[in-house]
C-alpha positions as CSV (number, residue, x, y, z in Angstrom):
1,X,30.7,30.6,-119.2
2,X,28.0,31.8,-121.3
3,X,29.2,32.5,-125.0
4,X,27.6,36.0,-124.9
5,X,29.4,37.5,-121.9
6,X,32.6,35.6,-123.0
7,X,32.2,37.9,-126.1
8,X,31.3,40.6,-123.9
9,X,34.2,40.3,-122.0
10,X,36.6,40.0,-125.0
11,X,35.2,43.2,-127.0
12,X,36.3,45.3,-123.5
13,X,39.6,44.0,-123.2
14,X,40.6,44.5,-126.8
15,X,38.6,48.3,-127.2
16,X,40.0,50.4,-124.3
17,X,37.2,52.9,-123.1
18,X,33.5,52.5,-121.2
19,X,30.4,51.6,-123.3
20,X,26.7,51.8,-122.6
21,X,24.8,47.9,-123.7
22,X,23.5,49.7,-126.6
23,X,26.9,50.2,-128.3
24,X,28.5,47.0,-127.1
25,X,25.0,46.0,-128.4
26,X,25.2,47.3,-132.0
27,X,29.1,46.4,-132.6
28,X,28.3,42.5,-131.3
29,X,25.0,42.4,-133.0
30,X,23.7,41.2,-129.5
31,X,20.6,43.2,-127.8
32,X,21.0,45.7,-125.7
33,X,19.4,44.0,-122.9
34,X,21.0,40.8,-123.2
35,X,24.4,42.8,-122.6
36,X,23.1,44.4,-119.9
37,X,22.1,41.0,-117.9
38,X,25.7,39.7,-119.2
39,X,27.0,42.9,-117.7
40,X,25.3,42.8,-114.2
41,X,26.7,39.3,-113.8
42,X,30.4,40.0,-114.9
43,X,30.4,43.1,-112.8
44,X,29.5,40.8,-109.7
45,X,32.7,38.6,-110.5
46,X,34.6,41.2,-110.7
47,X,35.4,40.7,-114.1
48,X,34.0,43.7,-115.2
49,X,33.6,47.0,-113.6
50,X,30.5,49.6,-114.3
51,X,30.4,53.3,-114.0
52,X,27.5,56.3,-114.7
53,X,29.7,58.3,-117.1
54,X,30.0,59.1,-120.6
55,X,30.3,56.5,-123.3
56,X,33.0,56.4,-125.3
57,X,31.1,55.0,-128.1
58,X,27.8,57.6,-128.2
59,X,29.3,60.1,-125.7
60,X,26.0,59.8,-123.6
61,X,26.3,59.5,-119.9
62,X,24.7,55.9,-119.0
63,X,25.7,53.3,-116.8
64,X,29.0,52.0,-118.7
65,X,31.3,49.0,-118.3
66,X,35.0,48.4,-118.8
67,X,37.4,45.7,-118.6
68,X,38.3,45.5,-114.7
69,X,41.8,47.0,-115.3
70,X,40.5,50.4,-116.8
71,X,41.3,53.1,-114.9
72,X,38.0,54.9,-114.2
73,X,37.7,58.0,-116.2
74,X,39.7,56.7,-118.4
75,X,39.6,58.4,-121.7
76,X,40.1,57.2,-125.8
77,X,41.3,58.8,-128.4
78,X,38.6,58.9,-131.6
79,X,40.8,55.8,-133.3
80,X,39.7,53.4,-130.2
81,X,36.2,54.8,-131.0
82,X,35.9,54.0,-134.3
83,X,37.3,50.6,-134.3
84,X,34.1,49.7,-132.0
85,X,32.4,48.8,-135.0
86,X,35.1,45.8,-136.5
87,X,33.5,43.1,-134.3
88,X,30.4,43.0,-135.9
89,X,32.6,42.4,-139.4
90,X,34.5,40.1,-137.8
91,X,31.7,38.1,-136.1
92,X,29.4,37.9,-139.0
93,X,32.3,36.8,-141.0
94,X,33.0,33.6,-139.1
């Protein structure tokens, strides 16, 4: 599996909530588009599952994704939210 949607994958199942490829973008450090390819093709295995809705990250309804077991219209409280951003520490720490 490609590293990128492996990391992808494992940012969704650890932060409950849909988010659009530009905040799954900015807390990976990965471009926006890149997680868009890596979303098309995880949504295909099922892995993943996409919605238009709001994003729990910028609030703005886009086309967001979620781990496969989120209930759609699934909400997060604003402590889910904010923790988007410790990937990127943790990443560019290792």
């Amino acid at each position: 599996m490609d590293s990128r949607r492996g990391v992808i994958e494992e940012f969704l199942a650890v932060h409950p909530g849909r988010f659009c490829a530009d905040c799954v973008g900015l807390a990976l450090d990965i471009p926006a588009r890149q997680v868009s390819m890596a979303r098309h093709r995880l949504t295909a295995t099922g892995a993943l599952r996409s919605e238009r809705a709001p994003c729990s990250g910028c609030n703005r309804v886009r086309l967001v994704v979620a781990a496969a077991g989120t209930p759609a219209g699934t909400s997060v409280s604003q402590t889910a939210v904010d923790s988007v951003a410790l990937p990127r520490a943790r990443l560019r720490s290792e």
